[in-house]
C-alpha positions in Angstrom: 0.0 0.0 0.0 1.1 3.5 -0.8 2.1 5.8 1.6 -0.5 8.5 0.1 -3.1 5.2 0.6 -2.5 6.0 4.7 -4.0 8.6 7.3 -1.3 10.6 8.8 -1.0 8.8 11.9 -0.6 5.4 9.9 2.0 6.6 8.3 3.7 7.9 11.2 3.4 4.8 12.7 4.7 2.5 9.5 7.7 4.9 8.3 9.1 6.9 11.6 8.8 4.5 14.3 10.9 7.0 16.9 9.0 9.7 16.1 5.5 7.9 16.8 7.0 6.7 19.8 7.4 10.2 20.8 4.7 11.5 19.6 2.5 10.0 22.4 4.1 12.5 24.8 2.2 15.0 22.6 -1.4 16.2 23.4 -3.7 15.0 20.5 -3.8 18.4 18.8 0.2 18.6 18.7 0.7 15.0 18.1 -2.3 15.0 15.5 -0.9 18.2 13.6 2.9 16.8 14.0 1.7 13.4 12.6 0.0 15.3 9.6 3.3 17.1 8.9 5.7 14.2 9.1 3.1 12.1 6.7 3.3 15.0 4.0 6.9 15.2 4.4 7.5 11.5 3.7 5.1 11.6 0.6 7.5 14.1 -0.9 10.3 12.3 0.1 8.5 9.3 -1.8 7.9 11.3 -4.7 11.5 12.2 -5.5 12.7 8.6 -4.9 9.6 7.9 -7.4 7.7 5.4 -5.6 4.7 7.4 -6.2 3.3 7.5 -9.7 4.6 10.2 -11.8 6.3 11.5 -8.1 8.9 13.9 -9.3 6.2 15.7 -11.5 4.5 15.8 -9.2 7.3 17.1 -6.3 8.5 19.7 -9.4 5.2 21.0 -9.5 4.1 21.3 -5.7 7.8 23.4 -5.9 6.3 25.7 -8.4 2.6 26.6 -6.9 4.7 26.8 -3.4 6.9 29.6 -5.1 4.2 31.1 -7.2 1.5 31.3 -3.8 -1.3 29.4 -5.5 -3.0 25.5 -4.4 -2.6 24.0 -7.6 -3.9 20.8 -8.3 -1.5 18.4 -6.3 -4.2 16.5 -3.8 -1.6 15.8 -1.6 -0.7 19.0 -1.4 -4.3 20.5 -1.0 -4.9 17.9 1.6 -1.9 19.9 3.4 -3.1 23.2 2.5 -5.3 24.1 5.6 -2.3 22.8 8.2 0.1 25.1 6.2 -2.0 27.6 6.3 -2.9 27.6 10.0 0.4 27.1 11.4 1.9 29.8 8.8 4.6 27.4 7.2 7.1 29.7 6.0 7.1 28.8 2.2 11.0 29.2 1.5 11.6 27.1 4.0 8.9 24.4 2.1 10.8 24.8 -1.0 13.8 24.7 0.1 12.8 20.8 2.0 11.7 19.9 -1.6 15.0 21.3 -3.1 16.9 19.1 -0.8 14.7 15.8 -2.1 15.2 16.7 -5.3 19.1 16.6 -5.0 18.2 12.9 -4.6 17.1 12.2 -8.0 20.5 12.5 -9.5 22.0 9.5 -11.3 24.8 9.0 -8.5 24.4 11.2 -5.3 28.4 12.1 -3.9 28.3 14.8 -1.3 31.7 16.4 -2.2 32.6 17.5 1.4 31.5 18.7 5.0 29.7 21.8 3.9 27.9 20.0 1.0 26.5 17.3 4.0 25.8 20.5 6.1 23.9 21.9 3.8 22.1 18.3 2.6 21.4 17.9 5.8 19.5 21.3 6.7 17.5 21.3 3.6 16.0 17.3 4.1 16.0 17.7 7.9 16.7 21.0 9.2 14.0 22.2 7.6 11.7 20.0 9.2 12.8 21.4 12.5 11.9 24.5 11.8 8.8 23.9 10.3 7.8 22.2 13.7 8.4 25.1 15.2 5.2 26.1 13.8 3.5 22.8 14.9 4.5 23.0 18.8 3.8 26.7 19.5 7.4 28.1 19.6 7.2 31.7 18.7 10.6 32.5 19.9 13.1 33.3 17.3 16.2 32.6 19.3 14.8 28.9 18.8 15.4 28.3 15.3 19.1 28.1 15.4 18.5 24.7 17.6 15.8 23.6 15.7 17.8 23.5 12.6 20.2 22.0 14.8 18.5 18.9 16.0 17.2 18.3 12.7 21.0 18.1 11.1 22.0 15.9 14.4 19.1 13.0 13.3 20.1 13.5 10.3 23.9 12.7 10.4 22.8 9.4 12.4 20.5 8.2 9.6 23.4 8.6 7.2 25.5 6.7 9.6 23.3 4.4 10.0 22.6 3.8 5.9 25.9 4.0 4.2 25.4 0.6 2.9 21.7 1.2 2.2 22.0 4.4 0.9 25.4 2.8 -1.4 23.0 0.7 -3.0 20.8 3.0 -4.3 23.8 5.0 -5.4 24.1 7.4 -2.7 27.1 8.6 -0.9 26.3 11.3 1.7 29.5 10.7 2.8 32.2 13.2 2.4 34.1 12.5 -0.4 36.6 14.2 0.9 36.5 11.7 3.9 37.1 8.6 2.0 38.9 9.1 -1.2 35.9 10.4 -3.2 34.8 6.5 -3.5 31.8 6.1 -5.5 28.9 4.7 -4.1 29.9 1.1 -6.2 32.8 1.3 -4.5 31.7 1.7 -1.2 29.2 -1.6 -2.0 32.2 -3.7 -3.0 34.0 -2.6 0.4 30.8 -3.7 2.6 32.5 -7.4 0.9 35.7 -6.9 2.5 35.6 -4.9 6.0 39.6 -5.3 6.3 39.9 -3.3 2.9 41.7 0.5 3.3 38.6 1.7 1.9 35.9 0.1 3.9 38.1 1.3 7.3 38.1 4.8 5.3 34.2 4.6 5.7 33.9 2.9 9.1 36.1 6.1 10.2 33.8 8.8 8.1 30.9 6.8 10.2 32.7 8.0 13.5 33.3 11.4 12.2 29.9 11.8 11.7 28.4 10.4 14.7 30.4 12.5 16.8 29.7 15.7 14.1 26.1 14.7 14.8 26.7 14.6 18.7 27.6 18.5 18.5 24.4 19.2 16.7 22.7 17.1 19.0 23.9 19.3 22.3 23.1 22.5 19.9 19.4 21.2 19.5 19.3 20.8 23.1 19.6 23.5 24.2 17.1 25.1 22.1 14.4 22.7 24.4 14.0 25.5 27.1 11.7 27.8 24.2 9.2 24.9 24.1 6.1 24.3 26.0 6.6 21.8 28.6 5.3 18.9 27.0 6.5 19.3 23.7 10.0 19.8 25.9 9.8 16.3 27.2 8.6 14.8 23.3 11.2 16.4 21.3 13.5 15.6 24.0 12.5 12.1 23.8 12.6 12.0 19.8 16.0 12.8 20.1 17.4 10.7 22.8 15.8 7.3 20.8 17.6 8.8 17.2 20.3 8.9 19.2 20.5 5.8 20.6 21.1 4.7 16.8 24.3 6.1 16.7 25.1 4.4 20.1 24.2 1.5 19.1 26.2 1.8 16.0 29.4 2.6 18.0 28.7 -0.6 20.4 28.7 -2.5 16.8 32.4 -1.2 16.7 30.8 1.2 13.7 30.0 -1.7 11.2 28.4 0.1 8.8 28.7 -2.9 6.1 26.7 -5.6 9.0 23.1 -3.5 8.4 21.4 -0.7 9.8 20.6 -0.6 13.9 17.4 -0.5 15.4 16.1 0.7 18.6 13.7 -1.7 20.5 10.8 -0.6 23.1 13.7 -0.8 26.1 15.5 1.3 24.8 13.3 3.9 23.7 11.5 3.4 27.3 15.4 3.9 28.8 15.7 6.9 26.7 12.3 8.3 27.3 13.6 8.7 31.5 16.6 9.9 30.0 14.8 12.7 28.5 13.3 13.8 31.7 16.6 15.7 32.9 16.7 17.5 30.0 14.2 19.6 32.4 16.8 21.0 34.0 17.9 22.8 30.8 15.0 24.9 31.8 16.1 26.3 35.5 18.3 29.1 35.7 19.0 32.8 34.3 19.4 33.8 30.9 20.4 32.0 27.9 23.5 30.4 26.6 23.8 31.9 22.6 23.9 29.7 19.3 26.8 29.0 18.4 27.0 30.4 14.9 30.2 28.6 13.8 28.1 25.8 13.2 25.8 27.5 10.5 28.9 28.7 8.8 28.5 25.9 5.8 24.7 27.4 5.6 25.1 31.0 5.0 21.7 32.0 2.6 19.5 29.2 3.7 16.4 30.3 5.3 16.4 31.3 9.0 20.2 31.1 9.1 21.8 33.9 10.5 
């Protein structure tokens, strides 16, 4: 069944199973609306990979009534009309999500360096950190540095996680820069022989970016305090059970060519208490500011200072 075939909260459920585990930390109207965002996201992100028919006519033109201010004729996109309109989705930041899915529909995907990643990674991810912003009530503007932050920190683990995955559908997030500028093929071939220079090239690149994703992840953080208490503890959980993925991945001695991790329900229940002294990110005076070295590689992307 196709993704566009589910209600929102199905396809929570089916396709981000940390994020519905987090979700029911939500109240039903956050939960509900952040459900309906993440199920419109993942139908663009099937459209560009084309598993919906005609998908990436369909992504190119959602891209072109979003930019031109008009509904169009996209029902997946008028389904998402009156959420976008309620919560005042800030357009650029819309187009520049489906920009980022679009990079994906290239022949061979091979991220050239950090700053290409960086950048990769706030348009597919970052963005949707800022659009849920909208969703859980966080006015403050100081807030969207960490939001973009936390997006960019879950991202970097998924890419950790799927190197092999993502290899096989000729995909190297990657910096080339990191490991030779090996072509996805070549990185497939590696996964056969873990002892090869090139497949300890990419277990290393896997550290790097588990521990570049651990200084997004304490950026995001901080960014908790501008929530509403309950969206505090949900994000906060989110987070700590994407997390544990990279952990995980680490305790598997970073074998990225053995298949992708998974968190079971004790470990998202361990991570969910976790979460709870995240709280204390909230007590005290005044604020500790963004670090803005971080959103160097993102200069002229929405909401980047």
């Amino acid at each position: 069944m196709s993704n566009e075939e589910l209600t929102s909260e199905k396809s929570l459920a089916a396709n981000g199973k940390s994020f519905h585990w987090a979700r029911r930390f939500l109240g039903q109207r956050m939960g509900s609306d952040a459900a309906s965002l993440y199920a419109f996201c993942r139908l663009l992100d099937d459209m560009a990979d084309g598993d919906i028919q005609n998908g990436p006519t369909r992504l190119a033109a959602i891209r072109a009534d979003l930019i031109a201010g008009r509904e169009g004729a996209d029902p997946a996109f008028l389904a998402f009309l009156p959420l976008m309109r309620e919560k005042r989705f800030p357009t650029d930041v819309l187009v520049a999500l489906i920009d980022g899915l679009l990079e994906d529909q290239a022949e061979e995907v091979a991220l050239a360096d950090e700053a290409a990643l960086l950048r990769y990674a706030y348009r597919v991810a970052g963005t949707v950190g800022l659009l849920m912003c909208h969703v859980l009530d966080c006015q403050a503007p100081a807030a969207r540095a960490h939001a973009i932050d936390l997006g960019i920190a879950m991202q970097l683990t998924n890419i950790a996680r799927d190197i092999l995955e993502d290899a096989g559908m000729n995909r190297r997030y990657v910096p080339g820069d990191w490991v030779g500028h090996a072509s996805p093929h070549e990185i497939r071939a590696a996964a056969r022989s873990p002892e090869s220079m090139l497949a300890r090239d990419v277990t290393a690149a896997a550290g790097r970016l588990l521990d570049l994703a651990e200084t997004f992840y304490a950026s995001g953080a901080r960014g908790y305090r501008y929530l509403p208490w309950r969206a505090h503890l949900a994000i906060g959980v989110a987070a700590r059970v994407y997390r544990q993925i990279g952990i995980q991945l680490r305790g598997a001695n970073l074998a990225w060519h053995a298949g992708r991790q998974v968190t079971g329900k004790a470990a998202k229940l361990r991570c969910s208490l976790l979460a709870l002294g995240s709280f204390g990110r909230r007590i005290g005076i005044g604020t500790s500011p963004h670090d803005d070295r971080l959103h160097a590689a993102l200069r002229g992307l929405p909401y980047v200072a």
